[in-house]
mmCIF file of the N, C-alpha and C atoms, coordinates in Angstrom:
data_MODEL
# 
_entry.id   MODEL 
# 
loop_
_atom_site.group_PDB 
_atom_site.id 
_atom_site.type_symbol 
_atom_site.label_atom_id 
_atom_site.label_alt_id 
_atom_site.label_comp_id 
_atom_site.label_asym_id 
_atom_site.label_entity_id 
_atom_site.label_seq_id 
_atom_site.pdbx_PDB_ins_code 
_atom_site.Cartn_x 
_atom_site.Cartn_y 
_atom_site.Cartn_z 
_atom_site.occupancy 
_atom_site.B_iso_or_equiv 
_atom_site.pdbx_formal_charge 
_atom_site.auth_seq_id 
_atom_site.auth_comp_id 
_atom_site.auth_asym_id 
_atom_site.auth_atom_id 
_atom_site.pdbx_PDB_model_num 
ATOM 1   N N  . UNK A 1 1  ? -44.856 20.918 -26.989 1.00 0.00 ? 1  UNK A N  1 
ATOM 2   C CA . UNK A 1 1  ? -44.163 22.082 -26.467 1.00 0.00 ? 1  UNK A CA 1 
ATOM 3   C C  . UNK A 1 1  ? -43.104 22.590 -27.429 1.00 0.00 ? 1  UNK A C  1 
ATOM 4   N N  . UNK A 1 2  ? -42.226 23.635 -26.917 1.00 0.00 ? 2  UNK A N  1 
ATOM 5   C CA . UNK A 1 2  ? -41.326 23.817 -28.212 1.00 0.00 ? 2  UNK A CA 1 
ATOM 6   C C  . UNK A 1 2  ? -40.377 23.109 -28.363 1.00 0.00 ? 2  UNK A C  1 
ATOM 7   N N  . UNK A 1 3  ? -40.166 22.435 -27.234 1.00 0.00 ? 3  UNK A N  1 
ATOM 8   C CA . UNK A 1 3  ? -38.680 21.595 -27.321 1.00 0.00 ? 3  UNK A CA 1 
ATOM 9   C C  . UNK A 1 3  ? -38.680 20.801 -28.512 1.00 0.00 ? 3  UNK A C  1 
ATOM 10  N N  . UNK A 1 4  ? -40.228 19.780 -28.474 1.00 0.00 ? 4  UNK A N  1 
ATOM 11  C CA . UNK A 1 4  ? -40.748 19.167 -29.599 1.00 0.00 ? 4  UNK A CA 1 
ATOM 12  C C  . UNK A 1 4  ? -40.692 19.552 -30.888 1.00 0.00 ? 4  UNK A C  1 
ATOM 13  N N  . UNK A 1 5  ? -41.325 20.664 -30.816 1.00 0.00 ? 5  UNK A N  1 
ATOM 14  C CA . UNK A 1 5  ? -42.208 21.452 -32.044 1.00 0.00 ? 5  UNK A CA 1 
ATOM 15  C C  . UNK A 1 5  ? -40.088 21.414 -32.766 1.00 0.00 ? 5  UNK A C  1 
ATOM 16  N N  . UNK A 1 6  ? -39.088 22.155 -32.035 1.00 0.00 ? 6  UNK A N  1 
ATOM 17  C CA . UNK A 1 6  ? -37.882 22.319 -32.319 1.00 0.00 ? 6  UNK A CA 1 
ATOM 18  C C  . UNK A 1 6  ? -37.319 21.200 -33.361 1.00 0.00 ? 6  UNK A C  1 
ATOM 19  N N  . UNK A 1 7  ? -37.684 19.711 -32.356 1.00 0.00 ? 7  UNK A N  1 
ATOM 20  C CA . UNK A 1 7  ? -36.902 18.859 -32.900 1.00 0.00 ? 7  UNK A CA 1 
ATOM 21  C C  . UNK A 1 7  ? -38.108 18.419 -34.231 1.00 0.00 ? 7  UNK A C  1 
ATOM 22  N N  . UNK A 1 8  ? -39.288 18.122 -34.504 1.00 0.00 ? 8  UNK A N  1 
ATOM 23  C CA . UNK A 1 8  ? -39.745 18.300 -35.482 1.00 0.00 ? 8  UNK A CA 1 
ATOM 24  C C  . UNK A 1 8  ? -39.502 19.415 -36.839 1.00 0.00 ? 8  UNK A C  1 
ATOM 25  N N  . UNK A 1 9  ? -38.878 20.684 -36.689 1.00 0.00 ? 9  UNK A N  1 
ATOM 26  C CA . UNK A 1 9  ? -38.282 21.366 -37.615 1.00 0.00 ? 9  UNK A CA 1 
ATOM 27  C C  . UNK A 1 9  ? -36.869 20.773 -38.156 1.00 0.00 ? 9  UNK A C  1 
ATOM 28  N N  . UNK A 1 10 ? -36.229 20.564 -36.938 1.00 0.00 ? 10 UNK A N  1 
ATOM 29  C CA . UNK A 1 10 ? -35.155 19.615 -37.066 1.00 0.00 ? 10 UNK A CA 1 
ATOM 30  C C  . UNK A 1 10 ? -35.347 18.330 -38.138 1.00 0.00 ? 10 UNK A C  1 
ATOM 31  N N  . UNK A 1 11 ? -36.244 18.192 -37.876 1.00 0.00 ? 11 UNK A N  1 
ATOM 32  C CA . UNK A 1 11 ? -36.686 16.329 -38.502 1.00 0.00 ? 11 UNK A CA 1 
ATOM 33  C C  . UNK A 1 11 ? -36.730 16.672 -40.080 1.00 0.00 ? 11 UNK A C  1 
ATOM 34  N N  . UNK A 1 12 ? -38.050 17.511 -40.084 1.00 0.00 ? 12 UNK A N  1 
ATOM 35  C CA . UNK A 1 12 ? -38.405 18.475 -41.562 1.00 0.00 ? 12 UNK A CA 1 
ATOM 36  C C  . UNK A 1 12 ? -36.986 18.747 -42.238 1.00 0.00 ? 12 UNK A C  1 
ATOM 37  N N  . UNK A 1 13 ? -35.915 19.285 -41.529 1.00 0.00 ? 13 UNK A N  1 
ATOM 38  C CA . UNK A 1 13 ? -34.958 19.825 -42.401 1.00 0.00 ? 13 UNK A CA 1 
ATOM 39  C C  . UNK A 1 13 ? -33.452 18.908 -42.983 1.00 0.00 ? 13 UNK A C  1 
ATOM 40  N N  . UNK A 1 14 ? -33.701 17.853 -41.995 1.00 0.00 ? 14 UNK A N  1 
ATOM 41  C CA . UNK A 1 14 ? -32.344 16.768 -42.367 1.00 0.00 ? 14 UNK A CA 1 
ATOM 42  C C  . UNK A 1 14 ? -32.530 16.320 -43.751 1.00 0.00 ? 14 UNK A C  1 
ATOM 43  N N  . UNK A 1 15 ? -31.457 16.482 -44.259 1.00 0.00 ? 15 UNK A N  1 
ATOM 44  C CA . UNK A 1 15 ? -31.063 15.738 -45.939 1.00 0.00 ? 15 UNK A CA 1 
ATOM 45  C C  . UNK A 1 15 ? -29.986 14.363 -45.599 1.00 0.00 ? 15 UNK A C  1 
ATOM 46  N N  . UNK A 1 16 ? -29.862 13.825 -46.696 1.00 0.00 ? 16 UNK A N  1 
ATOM 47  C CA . UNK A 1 16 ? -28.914 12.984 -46.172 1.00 0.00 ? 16 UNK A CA 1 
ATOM 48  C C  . UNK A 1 16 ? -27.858 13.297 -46.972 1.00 0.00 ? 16 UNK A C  1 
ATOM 49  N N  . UNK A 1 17 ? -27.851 14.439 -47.438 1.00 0.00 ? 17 UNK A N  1 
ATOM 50  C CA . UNK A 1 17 ? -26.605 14.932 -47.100 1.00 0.00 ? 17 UNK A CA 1 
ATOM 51  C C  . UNK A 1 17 ? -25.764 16.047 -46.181 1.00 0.00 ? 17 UNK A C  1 
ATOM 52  N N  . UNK A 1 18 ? -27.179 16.103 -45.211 1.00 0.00 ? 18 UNK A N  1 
ATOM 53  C CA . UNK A 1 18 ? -26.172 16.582 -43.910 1.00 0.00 ? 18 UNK A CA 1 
ATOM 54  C C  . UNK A 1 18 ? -25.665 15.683 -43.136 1.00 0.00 ? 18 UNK A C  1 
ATOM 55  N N  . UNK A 1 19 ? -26.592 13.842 -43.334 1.00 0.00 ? 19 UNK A N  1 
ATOM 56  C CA . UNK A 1 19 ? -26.335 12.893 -42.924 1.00 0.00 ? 19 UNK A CA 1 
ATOM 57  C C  . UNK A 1 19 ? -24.939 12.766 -43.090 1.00 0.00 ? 19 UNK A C  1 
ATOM 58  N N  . UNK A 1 20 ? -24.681 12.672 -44.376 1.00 0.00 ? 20 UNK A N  1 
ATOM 59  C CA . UNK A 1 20 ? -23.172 11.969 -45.108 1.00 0.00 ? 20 UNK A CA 1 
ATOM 60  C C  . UNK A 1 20 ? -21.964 12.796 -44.739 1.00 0.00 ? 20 UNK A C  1 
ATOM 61  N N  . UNK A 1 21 ? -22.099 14.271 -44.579 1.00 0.00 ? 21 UNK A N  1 
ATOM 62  C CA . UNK A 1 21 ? -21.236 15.412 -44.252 1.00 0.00 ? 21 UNK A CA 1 
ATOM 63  C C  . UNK A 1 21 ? -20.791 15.451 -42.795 1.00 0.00 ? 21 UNK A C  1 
ATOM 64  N N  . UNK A 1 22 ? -22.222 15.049 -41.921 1.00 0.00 ? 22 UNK A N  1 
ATOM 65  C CA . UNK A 1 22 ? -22.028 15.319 -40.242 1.00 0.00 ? 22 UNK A CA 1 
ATOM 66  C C  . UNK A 1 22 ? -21.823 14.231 -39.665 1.00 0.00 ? 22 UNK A C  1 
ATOM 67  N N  . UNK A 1 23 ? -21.949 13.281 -39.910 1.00 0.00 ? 23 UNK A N  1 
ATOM 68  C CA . UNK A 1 23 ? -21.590 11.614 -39.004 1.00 0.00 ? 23 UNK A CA 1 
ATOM 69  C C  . UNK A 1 23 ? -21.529 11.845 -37.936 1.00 0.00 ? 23 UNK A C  1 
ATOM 70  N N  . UNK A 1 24 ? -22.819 12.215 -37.139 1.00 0.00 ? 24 UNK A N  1 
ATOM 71  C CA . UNK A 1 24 ? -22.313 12.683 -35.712 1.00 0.00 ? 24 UNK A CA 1 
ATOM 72  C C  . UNK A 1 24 ? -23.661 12.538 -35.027 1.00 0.00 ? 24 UNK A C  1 
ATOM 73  N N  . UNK A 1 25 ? -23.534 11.621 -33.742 1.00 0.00 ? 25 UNK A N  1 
ATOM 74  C CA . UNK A 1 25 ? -24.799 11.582 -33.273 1.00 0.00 ? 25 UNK A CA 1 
ATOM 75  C C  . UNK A 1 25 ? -24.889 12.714 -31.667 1.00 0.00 ? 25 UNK A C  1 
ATOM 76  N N  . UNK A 1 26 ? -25.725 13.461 -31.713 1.00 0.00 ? 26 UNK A N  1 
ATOM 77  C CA . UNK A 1 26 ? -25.807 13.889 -30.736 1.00 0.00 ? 26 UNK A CA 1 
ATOM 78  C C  . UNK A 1 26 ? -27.228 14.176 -29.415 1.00 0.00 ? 26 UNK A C  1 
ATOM 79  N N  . UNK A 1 27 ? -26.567 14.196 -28.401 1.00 0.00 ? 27 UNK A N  1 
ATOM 80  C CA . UNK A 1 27 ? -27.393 13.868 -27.390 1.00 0.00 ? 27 UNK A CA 1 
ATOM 81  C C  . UNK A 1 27 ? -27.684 14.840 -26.243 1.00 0.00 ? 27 UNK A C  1 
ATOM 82  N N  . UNK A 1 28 ? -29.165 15.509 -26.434 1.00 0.00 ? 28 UNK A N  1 
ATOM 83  C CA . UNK A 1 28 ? -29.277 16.548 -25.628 1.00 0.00 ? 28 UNK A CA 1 
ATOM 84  C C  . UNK A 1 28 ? -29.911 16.072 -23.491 1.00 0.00 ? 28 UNK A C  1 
ATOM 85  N N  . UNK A 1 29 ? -29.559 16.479 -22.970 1.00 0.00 ? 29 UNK A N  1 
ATOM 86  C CA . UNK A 1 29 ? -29.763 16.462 -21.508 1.00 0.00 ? 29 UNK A CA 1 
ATOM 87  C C  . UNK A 1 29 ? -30.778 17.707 -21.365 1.00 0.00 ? 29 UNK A C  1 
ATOM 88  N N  . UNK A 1 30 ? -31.673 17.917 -21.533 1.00 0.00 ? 30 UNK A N  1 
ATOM 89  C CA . UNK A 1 30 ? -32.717 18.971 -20.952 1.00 0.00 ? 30 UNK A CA 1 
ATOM 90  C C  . UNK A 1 30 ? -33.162 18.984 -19.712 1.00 0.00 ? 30 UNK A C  1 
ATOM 91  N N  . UNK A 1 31 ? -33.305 20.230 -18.965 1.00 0.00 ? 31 UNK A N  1 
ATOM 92  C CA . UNK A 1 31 ? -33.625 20.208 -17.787 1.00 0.00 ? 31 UNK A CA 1 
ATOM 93  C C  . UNK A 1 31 ? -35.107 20.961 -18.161 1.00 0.00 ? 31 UNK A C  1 
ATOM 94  N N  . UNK A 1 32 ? -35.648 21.332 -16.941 1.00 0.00 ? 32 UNK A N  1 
ATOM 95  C CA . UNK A 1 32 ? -37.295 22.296 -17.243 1.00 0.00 ? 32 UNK A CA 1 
ATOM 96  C C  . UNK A 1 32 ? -37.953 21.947 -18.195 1.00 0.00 ? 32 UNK A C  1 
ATOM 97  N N  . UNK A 1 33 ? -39.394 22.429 -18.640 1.00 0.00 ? 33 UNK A N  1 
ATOM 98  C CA . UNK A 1 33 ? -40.075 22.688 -19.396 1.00 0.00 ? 33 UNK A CA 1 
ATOM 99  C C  . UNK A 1 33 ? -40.002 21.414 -20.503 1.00 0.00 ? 33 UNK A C  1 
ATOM 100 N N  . UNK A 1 34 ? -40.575 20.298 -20.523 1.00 0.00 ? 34 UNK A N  1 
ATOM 101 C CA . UNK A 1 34 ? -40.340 19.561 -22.053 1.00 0.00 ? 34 UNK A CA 1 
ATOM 102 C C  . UNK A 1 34 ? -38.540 18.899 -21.535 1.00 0.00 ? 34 UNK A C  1 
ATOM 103 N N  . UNK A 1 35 ? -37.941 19.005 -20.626 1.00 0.00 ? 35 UNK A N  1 
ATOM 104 C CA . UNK A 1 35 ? -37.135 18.032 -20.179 1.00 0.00 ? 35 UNK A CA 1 
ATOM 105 C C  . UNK A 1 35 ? -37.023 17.123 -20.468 1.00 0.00 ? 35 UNK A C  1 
ATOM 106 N N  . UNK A 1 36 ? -35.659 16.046 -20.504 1.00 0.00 ? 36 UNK A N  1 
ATOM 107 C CA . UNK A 1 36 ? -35.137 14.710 -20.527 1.00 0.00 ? 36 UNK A CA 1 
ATOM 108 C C  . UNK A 1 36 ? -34.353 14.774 -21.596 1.00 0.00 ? 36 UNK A C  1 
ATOM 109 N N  . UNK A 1 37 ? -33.818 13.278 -22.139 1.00 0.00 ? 37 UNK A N  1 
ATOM 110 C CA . UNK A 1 37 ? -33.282 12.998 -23.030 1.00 0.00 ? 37 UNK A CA 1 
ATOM 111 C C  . UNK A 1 37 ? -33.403 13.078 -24.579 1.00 0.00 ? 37 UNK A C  1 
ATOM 112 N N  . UNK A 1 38 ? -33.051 13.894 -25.151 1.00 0.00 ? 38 UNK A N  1 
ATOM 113 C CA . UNK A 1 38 ? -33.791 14.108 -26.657 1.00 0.00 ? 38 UNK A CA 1 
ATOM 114 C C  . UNK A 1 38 ? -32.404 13.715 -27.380 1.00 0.00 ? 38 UNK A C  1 
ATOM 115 N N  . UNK A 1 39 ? -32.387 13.567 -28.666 1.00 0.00 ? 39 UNK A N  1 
ATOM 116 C CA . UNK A 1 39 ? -31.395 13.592 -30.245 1.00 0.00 ? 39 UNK A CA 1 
ATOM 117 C C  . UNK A 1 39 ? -31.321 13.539 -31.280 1.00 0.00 ? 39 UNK A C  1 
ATOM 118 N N  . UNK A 1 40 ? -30.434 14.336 -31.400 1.00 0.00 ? 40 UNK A N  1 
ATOM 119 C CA . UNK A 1 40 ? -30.375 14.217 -32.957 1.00 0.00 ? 40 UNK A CA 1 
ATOM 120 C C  . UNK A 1 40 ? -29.526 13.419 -34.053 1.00 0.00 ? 40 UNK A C  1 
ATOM 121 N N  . UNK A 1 41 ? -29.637 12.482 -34.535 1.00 0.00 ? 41 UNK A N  1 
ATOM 122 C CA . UNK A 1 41 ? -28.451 11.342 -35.069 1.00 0.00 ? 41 UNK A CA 1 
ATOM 123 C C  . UNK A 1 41 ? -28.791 11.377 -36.625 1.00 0.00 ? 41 UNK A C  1 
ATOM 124 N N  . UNK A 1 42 ? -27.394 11.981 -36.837 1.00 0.00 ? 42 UNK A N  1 
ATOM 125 C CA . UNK A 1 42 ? -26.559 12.334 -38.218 1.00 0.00 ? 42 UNK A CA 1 
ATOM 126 C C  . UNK A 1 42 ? -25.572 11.505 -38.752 1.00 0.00 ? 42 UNK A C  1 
ATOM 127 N N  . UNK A 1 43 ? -25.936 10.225 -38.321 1.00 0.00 ? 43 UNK A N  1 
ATOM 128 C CA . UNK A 1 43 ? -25.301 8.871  -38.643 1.00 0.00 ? 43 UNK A CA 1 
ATOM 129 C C  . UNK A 1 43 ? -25.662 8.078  -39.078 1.00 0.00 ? 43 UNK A C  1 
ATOM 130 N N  . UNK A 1 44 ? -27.179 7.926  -38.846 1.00 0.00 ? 44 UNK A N  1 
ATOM 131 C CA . UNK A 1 44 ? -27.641 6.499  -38.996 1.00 0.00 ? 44 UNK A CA 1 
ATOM 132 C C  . UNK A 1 44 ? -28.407 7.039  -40.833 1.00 0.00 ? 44 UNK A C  1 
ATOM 133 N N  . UNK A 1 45 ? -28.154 5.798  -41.855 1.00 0.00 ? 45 UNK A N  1 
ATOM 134 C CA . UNK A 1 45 ? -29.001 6.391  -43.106 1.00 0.00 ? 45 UNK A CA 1 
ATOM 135 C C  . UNK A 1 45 ? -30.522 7.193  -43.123 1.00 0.00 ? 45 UNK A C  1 
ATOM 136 N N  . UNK A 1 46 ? -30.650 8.444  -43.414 1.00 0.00 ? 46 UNK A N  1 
ATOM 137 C CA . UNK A 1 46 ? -31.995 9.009  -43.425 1.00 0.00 ? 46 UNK A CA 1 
ATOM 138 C C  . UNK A 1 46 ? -31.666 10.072 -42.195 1.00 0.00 ? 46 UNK A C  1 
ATOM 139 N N  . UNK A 1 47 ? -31.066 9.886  -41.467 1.00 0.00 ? 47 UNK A N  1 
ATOM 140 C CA . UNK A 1 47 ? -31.269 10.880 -40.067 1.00 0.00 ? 47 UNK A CA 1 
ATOM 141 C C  . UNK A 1 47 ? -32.342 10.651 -39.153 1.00 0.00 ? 47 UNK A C  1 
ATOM 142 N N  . UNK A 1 48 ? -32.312 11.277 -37.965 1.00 0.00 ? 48 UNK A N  1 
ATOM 143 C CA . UNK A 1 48 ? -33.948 11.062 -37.292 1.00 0.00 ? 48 UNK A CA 1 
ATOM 144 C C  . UNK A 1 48 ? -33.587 11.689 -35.718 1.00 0.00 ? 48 UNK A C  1 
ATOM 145 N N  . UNK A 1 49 ? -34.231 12.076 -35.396 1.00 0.00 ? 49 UNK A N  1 
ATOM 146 C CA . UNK A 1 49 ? -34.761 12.904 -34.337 1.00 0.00 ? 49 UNK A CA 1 
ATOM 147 C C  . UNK A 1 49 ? -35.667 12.264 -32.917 1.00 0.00 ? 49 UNK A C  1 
ATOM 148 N N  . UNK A 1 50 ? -35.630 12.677 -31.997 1.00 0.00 ? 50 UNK A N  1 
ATOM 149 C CA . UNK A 1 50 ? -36.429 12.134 -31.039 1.00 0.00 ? 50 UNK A CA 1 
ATOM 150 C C  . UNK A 1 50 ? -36.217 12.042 -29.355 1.00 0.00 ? 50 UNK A C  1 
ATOM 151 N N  . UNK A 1 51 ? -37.165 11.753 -28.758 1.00 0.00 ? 51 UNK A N  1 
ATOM 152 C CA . UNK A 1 51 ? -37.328 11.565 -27.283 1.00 0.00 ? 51 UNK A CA 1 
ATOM 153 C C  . UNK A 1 51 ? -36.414 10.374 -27.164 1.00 0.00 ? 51 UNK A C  1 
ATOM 154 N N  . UNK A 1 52 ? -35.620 10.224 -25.805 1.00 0.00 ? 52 UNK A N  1 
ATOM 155 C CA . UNK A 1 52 ? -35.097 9.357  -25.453 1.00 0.00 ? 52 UNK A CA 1 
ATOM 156 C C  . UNK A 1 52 ? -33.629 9.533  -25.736 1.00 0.00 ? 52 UNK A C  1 
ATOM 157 N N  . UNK A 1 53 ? -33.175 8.043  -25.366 1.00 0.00 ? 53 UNK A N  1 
ATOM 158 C CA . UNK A 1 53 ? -31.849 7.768  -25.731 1.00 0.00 ? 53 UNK A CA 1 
ATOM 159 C C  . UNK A 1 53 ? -31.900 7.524  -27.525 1.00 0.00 ? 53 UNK A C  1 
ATOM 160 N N  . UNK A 1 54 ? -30.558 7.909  -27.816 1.00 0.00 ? 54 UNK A N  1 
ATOM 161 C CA . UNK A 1 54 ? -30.285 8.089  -29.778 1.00 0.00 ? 54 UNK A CA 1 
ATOM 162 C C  . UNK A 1 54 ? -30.226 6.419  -29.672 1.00 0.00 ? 54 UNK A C  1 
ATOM 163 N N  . UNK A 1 55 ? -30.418 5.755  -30.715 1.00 0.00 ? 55 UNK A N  1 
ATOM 164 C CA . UNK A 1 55 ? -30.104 4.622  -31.705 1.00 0.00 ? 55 UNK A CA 1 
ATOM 165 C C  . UNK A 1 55 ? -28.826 3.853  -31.534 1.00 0.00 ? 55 UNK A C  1 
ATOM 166 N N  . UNK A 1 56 ? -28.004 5.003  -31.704 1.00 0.00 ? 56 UNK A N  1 
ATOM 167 C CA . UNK A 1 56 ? -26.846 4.504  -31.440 1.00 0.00 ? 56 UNK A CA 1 
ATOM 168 C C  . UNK A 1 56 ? -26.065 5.611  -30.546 1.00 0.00 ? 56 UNK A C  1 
ATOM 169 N N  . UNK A 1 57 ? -24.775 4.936  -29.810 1.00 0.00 ? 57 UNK A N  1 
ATOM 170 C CA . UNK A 1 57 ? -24.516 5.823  -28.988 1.00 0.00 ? 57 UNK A CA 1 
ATOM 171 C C  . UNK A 1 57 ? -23.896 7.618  -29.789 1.00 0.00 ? 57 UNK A C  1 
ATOM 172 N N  . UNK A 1 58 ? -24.228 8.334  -28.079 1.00 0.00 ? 58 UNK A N  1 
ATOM 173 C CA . UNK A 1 58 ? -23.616 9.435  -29.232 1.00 0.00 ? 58 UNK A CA 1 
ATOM 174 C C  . UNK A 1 58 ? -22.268 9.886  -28.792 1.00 0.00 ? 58 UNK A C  1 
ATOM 175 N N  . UNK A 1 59 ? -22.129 10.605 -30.055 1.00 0.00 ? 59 UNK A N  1 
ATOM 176 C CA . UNK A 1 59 ? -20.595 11.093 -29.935 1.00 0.00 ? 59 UNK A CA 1 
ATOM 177 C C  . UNK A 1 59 ? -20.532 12.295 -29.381 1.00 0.00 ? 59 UNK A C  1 
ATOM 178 N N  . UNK A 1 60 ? -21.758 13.471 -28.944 1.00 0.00 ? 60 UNK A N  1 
ATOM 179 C CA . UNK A 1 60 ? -21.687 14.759 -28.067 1.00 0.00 ? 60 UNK A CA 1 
ATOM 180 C C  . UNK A 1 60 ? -22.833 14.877 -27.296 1.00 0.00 ? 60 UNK A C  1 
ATOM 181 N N  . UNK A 1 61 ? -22.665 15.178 -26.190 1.00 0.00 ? 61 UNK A N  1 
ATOM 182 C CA . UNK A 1 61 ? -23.570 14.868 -25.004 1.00 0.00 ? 61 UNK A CA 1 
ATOM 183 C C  . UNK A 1 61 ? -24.050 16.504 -24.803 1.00 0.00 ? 61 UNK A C  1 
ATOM 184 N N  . UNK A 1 62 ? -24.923 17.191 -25.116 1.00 0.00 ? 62 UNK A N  1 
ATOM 185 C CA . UNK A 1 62 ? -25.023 18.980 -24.178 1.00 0.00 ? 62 UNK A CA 1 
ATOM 186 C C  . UNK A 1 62 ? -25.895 18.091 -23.117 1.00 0.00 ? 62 UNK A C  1 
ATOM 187 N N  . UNK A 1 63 ? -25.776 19.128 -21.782 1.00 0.00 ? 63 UNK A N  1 
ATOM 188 C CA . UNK A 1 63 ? -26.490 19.359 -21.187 1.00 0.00 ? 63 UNK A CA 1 
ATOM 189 C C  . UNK A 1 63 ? -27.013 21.105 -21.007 1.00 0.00 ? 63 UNK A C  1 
ATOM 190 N N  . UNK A 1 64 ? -28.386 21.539 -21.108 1.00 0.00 ? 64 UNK A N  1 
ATOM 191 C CA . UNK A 1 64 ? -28.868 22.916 -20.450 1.00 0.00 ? 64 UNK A CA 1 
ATOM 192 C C  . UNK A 1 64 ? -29.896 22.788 -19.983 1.00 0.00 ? 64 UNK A C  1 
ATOM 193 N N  . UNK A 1 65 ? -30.248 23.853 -20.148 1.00 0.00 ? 65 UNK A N  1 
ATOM 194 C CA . UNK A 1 65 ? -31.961 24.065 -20.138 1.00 0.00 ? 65 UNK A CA 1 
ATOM 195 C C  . UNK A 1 65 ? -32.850 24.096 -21.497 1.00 0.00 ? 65 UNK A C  1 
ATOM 196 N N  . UNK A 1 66 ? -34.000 23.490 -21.202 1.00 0.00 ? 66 UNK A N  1 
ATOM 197 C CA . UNK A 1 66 ? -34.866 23.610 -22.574 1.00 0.00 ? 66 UNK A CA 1 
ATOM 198 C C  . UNK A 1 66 ? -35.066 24.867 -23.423 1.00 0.00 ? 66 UNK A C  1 
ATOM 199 N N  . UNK A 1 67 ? -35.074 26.351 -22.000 1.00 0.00 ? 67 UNK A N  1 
ATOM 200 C CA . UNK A 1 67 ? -35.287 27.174 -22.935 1.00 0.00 ? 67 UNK A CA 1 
ATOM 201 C C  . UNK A 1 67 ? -34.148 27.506 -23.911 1.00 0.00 ? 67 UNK A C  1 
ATOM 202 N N  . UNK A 1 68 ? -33.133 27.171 -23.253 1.00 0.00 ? 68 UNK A N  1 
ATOM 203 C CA . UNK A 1 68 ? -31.430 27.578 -23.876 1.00 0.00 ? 68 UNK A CA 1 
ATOM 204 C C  . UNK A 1 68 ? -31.290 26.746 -25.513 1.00 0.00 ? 68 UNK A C  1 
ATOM 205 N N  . UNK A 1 69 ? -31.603 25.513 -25.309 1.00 0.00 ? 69 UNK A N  1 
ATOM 206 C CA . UNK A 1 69 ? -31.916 24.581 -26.384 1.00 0.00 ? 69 UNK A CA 1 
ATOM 207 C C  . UNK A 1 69 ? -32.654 25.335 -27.687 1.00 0.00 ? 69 UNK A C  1 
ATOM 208 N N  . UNK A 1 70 ? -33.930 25.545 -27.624 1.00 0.00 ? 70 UNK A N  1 
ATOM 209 C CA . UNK A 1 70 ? -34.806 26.535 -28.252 1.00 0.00 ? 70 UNK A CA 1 
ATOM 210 C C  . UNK A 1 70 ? -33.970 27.670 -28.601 1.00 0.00 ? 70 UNK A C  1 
ATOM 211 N N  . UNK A 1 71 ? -33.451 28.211 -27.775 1.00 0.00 ? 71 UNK A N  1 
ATOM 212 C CA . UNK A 1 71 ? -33.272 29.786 -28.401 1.00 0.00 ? 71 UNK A CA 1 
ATOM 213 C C  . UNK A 1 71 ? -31.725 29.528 -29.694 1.00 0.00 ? 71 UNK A C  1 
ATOM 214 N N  . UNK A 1 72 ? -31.126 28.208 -28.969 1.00 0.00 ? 72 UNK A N  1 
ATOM 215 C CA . UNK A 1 72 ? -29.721 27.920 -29.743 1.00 0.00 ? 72 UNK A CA 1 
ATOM 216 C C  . UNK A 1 72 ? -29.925 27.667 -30.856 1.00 0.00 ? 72 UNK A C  1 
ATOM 217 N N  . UNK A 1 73 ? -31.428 26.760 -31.339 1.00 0.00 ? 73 UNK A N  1 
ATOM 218 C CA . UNK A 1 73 ? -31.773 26.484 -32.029 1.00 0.00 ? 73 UNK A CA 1 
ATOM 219 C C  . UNK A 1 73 ? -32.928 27.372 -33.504 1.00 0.00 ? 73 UNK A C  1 
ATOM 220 N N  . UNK A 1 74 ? -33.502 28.738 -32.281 1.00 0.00 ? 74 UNK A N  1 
ATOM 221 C CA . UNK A 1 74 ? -34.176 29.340 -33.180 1.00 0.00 ? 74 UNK A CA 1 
ATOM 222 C C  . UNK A 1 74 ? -33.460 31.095 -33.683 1.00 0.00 ? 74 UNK A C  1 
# 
């Protein structure tokens, strides 16, 4: 879905030096469409993306909607 397809562009585009710059893990709450727990963690070496709870805890929590996510993002 796009929520996915989103965080896969996401994945594609992390350097590690947005790693080294952003030290920041964050943690999306999706409601609708492609819903649940997704993140993005800008902490751990390499970066990485994904379903679920982050790796390590995070330091910013959103909650919205999926489509809101997507559009913030595209």
């Amino acid at each position: 879905g796009p929520v996915a397809e989103t965080f896969r562009v996401i994945q594609g585009a992390m350097t590690e030096e947005y790693v080294r710059s952003t030290q920041g893990v964050f943690q999306f709450e999706l409601s609708g469409d492609d819903g649940g727990t997704w993140y993005i963690d800008l902490k751990t070496k390499g970066g990485s993306t994904g379903f679920g709870k982050p790796p390590v805890t995070a330091d910013v929590v959103m909650s919205m909607s999926s489509a809101d996510f997507v559009k913030m993002f595209t």
